[in-house]
VOGU-3710 file (C-alpha; in Angstrom, 3 decimals, decimal comma):
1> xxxxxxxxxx> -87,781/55,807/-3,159  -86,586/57,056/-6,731  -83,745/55,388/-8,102  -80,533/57,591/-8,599  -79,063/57,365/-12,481  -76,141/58,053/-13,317  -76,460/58,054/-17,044  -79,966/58,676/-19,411  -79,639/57,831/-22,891  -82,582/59,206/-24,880
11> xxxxxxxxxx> -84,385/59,854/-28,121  -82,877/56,627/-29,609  -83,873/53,829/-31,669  -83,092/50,829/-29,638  -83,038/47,342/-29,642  -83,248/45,553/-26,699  -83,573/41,688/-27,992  -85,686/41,970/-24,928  -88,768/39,720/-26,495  -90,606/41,260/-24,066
21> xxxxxxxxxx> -89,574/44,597/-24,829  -88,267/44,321/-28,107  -87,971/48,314/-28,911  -87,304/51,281/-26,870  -86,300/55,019/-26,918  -84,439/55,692/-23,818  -83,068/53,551/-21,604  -81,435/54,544/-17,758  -77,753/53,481/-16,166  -77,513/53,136/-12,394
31> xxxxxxxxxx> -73,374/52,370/-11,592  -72,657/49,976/-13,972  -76,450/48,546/-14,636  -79,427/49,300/-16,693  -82,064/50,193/-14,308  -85,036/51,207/-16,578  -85,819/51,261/-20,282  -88,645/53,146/-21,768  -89,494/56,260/-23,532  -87,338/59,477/-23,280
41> xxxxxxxxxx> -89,962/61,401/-21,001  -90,040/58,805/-18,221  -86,433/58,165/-18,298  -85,686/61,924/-18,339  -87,662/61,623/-15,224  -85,686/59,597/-13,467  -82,752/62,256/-13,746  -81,236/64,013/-11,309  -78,776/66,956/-11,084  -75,765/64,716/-11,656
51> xxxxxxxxxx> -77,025/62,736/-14,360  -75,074/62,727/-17,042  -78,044/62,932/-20,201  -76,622/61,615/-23,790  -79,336/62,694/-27,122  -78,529/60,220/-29,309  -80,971/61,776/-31,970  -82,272/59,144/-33,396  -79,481/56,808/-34,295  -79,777/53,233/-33,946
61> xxxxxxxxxx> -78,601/51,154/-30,468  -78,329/48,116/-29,592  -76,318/45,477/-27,335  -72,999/45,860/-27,348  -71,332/43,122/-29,346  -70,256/40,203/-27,678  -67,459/38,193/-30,033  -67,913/34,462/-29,205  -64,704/33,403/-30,961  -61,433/35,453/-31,225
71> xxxxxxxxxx> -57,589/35,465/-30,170  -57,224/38,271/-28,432  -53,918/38,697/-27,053  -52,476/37,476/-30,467  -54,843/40,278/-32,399  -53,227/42,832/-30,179  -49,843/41,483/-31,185  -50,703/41,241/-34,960  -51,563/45,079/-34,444  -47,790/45,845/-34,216
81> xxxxxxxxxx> -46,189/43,409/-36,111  -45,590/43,522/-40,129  -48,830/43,203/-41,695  -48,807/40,750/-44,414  -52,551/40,166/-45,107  -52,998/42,695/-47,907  -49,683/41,530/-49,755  -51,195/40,716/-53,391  -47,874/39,128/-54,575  -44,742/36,953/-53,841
91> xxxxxxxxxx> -42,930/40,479/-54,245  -45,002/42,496/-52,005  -44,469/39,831/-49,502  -40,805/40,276/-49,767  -40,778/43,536/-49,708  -43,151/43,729/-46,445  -40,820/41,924/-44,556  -37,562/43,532/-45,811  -39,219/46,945/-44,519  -40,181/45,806/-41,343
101> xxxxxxxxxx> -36,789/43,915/-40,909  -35,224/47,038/-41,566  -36,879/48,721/-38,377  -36,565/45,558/-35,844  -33,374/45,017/-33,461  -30,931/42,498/-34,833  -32,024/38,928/-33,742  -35,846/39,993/-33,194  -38,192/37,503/-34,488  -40,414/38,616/-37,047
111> xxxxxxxxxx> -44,066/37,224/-36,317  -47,599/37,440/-37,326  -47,703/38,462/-40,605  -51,559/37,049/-41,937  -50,050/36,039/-45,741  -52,667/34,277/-47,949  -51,860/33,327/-51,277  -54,820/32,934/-52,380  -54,358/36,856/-53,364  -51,221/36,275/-55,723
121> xxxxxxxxxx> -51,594/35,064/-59,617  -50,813/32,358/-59,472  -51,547/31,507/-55,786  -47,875/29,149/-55,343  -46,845/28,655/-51,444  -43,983/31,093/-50,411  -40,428/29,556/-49,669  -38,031/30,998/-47,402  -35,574/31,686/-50,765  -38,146/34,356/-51,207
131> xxxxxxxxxx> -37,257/36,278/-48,218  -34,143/35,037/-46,997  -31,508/37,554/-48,356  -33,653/40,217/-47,141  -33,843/38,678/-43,377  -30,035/37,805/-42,706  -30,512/38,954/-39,121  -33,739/38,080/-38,493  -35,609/34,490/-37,438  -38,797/34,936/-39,230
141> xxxxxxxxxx> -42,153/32,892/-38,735  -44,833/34,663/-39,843  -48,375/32,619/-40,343  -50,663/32,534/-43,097  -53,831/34,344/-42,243  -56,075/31,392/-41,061  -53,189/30,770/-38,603  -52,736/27,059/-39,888  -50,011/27,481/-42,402  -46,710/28,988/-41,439
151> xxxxxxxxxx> -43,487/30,411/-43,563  -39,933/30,370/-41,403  -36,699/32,199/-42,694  -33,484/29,940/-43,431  -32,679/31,751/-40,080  -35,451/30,410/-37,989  -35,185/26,837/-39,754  -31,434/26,794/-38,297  -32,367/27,805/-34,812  -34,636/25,200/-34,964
161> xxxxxxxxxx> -32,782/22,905/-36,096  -35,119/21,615/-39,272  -33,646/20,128/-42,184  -33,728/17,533/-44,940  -33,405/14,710/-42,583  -36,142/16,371/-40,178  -38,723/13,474/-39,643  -42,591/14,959/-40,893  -44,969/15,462/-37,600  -47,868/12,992/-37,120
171> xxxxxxxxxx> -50,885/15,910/-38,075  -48,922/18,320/-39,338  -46,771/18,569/-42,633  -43,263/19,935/-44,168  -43,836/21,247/-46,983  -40,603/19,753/-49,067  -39,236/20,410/-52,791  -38,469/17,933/-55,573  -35,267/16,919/-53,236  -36,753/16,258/-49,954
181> xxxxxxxxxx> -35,109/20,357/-48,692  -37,715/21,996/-46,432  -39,469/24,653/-48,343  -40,817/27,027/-44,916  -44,034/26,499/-44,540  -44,919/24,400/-42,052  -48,369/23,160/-41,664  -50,760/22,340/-38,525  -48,642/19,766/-35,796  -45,469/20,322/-37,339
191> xxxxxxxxxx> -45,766/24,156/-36,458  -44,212/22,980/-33,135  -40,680/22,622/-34,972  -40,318/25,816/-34,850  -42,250/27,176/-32,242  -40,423/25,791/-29,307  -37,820/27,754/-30,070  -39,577/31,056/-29,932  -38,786/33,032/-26,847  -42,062/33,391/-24,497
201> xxxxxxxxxx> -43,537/36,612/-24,727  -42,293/39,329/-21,488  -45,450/40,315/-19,368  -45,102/44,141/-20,095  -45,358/42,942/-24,154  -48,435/40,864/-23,126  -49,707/44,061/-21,155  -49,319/46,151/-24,147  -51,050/43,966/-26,578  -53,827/43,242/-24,565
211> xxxxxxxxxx> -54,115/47,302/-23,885  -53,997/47,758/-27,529  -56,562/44,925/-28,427  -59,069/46,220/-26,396  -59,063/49,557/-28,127  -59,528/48,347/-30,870  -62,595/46,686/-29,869  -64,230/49,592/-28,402  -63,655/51,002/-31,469  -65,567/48,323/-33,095
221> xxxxxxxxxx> -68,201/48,459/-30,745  -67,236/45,519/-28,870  -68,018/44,809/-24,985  -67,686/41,383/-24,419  -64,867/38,691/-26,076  -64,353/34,531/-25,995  -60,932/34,578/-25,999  -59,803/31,254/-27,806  -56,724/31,356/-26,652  -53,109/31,156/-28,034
231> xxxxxxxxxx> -52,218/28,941/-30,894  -49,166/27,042/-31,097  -47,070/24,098/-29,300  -46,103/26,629/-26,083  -49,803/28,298/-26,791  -50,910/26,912/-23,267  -47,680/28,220/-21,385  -48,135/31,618/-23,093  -52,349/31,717/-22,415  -51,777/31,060/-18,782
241> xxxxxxxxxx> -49,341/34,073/-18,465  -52,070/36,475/-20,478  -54,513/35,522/-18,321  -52,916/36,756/-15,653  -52,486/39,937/-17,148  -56,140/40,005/-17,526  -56,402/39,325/-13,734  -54,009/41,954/-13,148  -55,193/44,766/-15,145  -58,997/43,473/-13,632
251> xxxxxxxxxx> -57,393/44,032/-10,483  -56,017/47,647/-11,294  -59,175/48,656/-12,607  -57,566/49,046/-16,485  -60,025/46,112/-18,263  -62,104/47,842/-20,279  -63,841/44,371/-21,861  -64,985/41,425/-20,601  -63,100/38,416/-20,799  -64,063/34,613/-21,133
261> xxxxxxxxxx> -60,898/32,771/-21,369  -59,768/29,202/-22,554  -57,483/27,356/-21,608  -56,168/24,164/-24,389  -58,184/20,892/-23,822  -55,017/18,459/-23,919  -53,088/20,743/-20,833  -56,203/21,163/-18,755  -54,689/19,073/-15,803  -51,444/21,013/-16,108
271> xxxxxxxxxx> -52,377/24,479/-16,744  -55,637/24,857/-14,642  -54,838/26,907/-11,100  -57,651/26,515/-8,771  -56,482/29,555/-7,161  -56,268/31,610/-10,475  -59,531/30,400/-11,630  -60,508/31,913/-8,391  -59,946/35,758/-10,034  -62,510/34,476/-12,416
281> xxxxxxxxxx> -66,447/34,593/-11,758  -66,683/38,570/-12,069  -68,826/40,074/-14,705  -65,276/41,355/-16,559  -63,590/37,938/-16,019  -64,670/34,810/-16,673  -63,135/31,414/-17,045  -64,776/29,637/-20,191  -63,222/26,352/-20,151  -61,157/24,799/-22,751
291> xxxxxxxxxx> -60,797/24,739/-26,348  -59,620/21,670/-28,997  -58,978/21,069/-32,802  -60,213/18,029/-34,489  -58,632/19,429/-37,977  -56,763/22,422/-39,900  -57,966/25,202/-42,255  -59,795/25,061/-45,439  -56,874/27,528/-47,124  -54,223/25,757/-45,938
301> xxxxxxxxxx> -55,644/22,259/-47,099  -55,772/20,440/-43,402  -59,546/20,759/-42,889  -60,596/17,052/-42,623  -63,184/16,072/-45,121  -64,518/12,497/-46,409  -63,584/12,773/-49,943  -60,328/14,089/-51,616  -60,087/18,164/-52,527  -60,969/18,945/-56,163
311> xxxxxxxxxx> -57,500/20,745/-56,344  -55,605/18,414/-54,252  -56,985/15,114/-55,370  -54,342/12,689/-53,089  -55,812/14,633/-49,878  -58,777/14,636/-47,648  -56,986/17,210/-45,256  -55,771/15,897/-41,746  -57,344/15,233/-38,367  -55,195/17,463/-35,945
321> xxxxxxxxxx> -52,598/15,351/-34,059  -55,106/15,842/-30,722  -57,565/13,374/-33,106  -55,196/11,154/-34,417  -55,714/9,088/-31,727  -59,508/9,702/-31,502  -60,145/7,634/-27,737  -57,721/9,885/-26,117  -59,034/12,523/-27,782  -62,589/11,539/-26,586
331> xxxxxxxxxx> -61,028/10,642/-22,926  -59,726/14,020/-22,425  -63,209/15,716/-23,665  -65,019/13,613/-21,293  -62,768/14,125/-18,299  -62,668/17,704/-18,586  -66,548/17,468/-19,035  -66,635/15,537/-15,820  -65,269/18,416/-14,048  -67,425/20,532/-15,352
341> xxxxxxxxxx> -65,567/22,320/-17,922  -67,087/23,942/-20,796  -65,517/22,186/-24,118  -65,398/24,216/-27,573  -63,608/22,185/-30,199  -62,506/23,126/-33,694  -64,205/21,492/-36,677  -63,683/22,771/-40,211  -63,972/19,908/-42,314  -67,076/17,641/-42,855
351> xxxxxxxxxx> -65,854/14,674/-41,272  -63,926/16,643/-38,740  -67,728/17,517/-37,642  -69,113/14,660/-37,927  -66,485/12,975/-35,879  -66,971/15,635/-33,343  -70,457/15,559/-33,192  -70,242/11,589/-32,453  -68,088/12,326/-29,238  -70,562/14,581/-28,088
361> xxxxxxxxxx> -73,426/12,227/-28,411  -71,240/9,338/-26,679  -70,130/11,655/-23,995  -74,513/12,785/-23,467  -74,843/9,186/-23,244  -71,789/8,234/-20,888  -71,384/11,017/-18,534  -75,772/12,256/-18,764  -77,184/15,170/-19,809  -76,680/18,863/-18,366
371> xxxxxxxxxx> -76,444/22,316/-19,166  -72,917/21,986/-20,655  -73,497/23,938/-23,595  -71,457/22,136/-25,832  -69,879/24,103/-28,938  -68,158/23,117/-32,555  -66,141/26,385/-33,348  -66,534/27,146/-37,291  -69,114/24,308/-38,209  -67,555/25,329/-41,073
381> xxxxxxxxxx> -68,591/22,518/-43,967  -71,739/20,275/-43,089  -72,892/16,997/-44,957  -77,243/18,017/-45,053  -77,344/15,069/-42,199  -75,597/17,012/-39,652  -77,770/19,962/-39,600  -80,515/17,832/-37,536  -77,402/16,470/-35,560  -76,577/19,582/-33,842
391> xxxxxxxxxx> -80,088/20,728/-32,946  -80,684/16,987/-31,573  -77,077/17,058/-29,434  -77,788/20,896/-28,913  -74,283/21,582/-30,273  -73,748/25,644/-30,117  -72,233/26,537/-33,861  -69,772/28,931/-32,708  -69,437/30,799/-36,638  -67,758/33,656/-38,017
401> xxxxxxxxxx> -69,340/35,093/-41,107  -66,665/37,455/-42,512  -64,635/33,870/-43,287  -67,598/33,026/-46,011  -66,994/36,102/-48,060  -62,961/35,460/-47,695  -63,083/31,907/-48,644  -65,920/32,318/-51,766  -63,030/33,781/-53,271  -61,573/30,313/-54,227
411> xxxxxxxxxx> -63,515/27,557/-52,267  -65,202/26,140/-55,604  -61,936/25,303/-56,060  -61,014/23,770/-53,828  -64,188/21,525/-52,592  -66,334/22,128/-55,343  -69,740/22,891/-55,893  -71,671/20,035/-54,350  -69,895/20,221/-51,123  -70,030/24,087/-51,283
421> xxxxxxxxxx> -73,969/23,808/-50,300  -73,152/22,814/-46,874  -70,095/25,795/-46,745  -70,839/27,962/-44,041  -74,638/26,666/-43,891  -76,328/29,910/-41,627  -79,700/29,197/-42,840  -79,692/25,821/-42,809  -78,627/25,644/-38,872  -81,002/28,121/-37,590
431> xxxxxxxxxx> -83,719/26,529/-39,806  -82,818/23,255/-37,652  -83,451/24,951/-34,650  -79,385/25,329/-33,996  -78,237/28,153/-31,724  -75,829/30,534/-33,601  -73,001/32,206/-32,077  -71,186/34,891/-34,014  -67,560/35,882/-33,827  -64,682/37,089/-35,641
441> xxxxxxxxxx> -61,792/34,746/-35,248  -59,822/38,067/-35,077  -56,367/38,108/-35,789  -57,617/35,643/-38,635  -60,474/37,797/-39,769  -61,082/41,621/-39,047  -62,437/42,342/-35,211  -65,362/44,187/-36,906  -68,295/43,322/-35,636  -70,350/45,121/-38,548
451> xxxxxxxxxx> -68,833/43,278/-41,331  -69,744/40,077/-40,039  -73,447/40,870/-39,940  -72,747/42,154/-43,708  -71,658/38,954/-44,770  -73,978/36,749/-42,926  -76,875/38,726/-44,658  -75,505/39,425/-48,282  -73,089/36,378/-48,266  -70,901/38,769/-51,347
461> xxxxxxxxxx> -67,844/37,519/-51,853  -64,650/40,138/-50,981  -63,598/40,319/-54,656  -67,267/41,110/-55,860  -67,480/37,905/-57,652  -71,190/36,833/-56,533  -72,576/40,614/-56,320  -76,204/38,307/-55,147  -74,654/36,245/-52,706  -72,221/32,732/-52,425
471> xxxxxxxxxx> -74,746/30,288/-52,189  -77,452/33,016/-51,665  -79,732/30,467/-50,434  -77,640/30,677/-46,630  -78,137/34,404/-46,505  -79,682/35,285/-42,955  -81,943/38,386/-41,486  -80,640/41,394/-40,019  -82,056/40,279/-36,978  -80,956/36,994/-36,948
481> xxxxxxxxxx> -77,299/37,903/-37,632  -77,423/40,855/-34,650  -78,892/38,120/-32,005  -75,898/35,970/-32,801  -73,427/38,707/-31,875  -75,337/39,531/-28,829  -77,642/37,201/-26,934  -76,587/33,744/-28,534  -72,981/34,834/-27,728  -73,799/35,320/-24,537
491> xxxxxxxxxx> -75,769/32,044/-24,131  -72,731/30,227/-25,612  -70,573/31,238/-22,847  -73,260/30,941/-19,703  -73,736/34,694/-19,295  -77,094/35,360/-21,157  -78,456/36,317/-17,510  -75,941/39,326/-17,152  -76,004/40,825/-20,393  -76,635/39,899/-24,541
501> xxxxxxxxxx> -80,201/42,202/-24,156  -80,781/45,959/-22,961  -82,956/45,112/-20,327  -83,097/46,221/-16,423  -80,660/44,464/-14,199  -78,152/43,706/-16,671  -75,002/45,311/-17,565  -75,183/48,403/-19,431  -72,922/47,650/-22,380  -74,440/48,949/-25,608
511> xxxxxxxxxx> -73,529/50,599/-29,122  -74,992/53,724/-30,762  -74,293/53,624/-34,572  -74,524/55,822/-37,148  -77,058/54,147/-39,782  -79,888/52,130/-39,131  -78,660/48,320/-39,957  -81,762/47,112/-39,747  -83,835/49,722/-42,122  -80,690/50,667/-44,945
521> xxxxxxxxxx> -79,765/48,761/-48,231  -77,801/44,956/-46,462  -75,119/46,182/-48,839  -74,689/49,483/-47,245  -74,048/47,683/-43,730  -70,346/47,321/-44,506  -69,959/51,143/-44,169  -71,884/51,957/-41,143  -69,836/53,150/-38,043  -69,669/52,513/-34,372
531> xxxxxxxxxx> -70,507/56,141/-33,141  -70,267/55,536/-28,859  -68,928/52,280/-27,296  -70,645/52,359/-23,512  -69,110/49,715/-21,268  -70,822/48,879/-17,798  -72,115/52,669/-18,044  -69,086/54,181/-18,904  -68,525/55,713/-22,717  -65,137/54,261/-23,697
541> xxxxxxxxx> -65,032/55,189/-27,380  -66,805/58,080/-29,028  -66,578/58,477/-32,680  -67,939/61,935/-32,430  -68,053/65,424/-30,450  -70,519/64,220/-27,642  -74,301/64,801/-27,925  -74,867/66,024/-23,912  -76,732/68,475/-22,273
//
């Protein structure tokens, strides 16, 4: 009995990262499944009078991207708010927010933002003097772009109630002048000054964001996201209300990506519903367990390292205030573990992965070995010892790329040269036989999918400083780099069975681009598009007048 298609995609140059099949010209949809994958005449074959046949002419396809580390209700926010991130001065900054003030009801908080001084001569923290007279009746909080780091109005500092006499946070800090006066930013734990006095996001605003966040990944050639979850003291309350919009808009037929969702680590007991969880377990929905932070940000100098920073000698960053007290910390990663909860935690700094790395050895040991798939997010800067570590603990480094040609900008810098060698260490991990997960850490970073596997391979810095490469010796393959954003993101979330390969039986989520990534110049890879998006069979973006017969 033949098979009936629905969809025939032909006279392409595919790429399965089926090892058994590793190349293909045509492949077939039945519903929302690949059902065959071959060459164009057998698959034309296979069609029937309803079968909708797409000539991609040659391009280039391959899985469609799975991001294995992103925000995503927060990057459809950010898409909205005042954009901050390409401000190249105190000034600009100013100005930014004056405009946008200008256009926002009275009392609105102004959020978001993505500031990072690191693009101003000279690169000196904001204060809220800077912005206050143009913000009289506005609260503003607006975060630095690796989300660590936050600048609040006078306004929002008096809602708050912060001032001089405002005791500092255990793992966080207040920034202060020379007389003790709270300058805005606010860094890591003492973030939650000011955020518990943020009103909690409406559900229609949720709605919207999330509607406009995945748009913009099927844009960017995106099918599958690790949501990561909101950041923040009321982060949990607020996560726990977008996942229900994900479950809703599942329900209504409107999700258009698929979802693994996480939930904090330290509000597990609280904030997991057994019967929401229940939603979960569909191939658009998935519960992924929860997510910690053992430290800060490298920009924002709270990544926790053994030895001081070369530009802030009386530092070594901080532990979050989750690790201050590191056998609670451990007790809540090995009770949630114990229920069978997936754990991701946050490690940027080298001792913040080394201490995380010893709590997942003691928990292998205490609570036996399984399939649990345990993953550092960033792995961002490894002493040489660790490498072995993670392959030996099979520790997932959950990475994003596009953060190593952000942060060559000024991380000599800041950590130096020696230290730099084990800064964002691609090579080095896969060499030790660590899995590799690639995301974006979108709102932080752009969602783009492509310009991750350009800086993974060429490793050149945004400002063109290291036209060969920042620490060349880390660059990775093509093919190595594509993998991560497909099958190894899958495998870091459970789900390599269902999709992460083009291969029959699994879901037929795929991207047709419009330059071959893995034939052109690496440093042409940064301007290749996403020409068709295809989700579960269905073509949700289309860069292009259609190519049907």
């Amino acid at each position: 009995m033949s098979v009936q298609i629905d969809l025939a995609i032909v006279n392409g140059a595919i790429w399965t990262e089926n090892p058994n099949q590793p190349h293909a010209e045509a492949l077939a949809i039945s519903g929302s499944r690949i059902s065959a994958v071959g060459d164009s005449k057998t698959i034309l074959h296979m069609a029937g009078p309803r079968t909708r046949v797409i000539d991609v002419q040659g391009r280039r396809i391959v899985p469609g991207f799975n991001d294995a580390h992103l925000h995503f209700y927060i990057g459809g926010d950010t898409l909205t708010s005042v954009d901050l991130h390409e401000a190249n001065s105190h000034a600009e900054l100013r100005e930014r927010i004056a405009a946008f003030a200008r256009t926002a009801p009275r009392g609105e908080w102004i959020l978001n933002g993505s500031w990072d001084q690191e693009r101003w001569t000279p690169s000196v923290l904001p204060t809220h003097e800077l912005i206050d007279s143009a913000t009289p009746d506005h609260p503003v909080w607006v975060n630095r772009t690796d989300g660590h780091m936050m600048l609040a109005n006078a306004v929002a500092m008096k809602l708050a109630g912060v001032d001089r006499n405002t005791p500092d946070v255990p793992g966080g800090e207040i920034v202060r002048d020379h007389a003790g006066n709270p300058t805005g930013v606010f860094k890591d734990a003492a973030k939650r000054l000011v955020d518990r006095v943020i009103p909690l996001p409406s559900r229609g605003h949720i709605l919207s964001a999330i509607a406009a966040a995945q748009q913009h990944s099927a844009r960017n050639g995106i099918t599958s996201v690790q949501d990561m979850g909101v950041l923040g003291s009321r982060g949990g309350e607020v996560m726990i209300n977008v996942i229900r919009a994900y479950s809703e808009m599942q329900g209504r037929g409107e999700l258009k990506v698929r979802i693994s969702a996480r939930i904090p680590l330290r509000q597990w007991r609280d904030l997991y519903d057994p019967a929401l969880a229940a939603c979960f377990g569909s191939d658009k929905l998935h519960l992924g367990g929860v997510k910690s932070f053992s430290d800060g940000s490298l920009g924002s100098t709270t990544a926790w390292f053994f030895e001081p920073y070369s530009d802030a000698p009386c530092s070594c960053g901080l532990p979050s205030d989750e690790f201050l007290d590191p056998e609670q910390a451990y007790a809540n990663l090995r009770d949630a573990d114990a229920h069978g909860l997936q754990v991701a935690i946050h490690a940027i700094g080298d001792r913040a992965n080394s201490v995380v790395l010893d709590m997942w050895e003691r928990l292998a040991a205490e609570n036996g070995q399984r399939d649990r798939r345990a993953r550092i997010e960033h792995a961002q800067h490894l002493r040489p010892s660790e490498f072995a570590r993670f392959a030996q603990l099979n520790v997932i480094a959950s990475v994003q790329p596009y953060h190593c040609i952000d942060d060559a900008r000024w991380a000599y810098k800041r950590i130096g040269h020696q230290r730099a060698r084990g800064a964002y260490a691609f090579r080095s991990l896969l060499d030790a036989g660590v899995r590799l997960a690639f995301g974006s850490d979108w709102w932080v970073a752009p969602l783009n999918p492509l310009m991750g596997i350009y800086a993974a391979v060429t490793r050149r810095s945004l400002d063109g400083q290291f036209p060969a490469g920042w620490e060349p010796e880390q660059k990775i393959s093509v093919s190595e780099a594509v993998h991560a954003y497909t099958y190894q993101a899958a495998y870091a979330s459970h789900e390599e069975d269902i999709k992460g390969s083009l291969e029959p039986g699994k879901l037929a989520d795929l991207v047709v681009l419009s330059d071959d990534i893995f034939s052109i110049d690496p440093v042409s890879i940064q301007d290749v598009k996403v020409d068709m998006t295809i989700f579960g069979g269905e073509v949700i973006f289309e860069r292009e007048p259609p190519c049907t017969s």
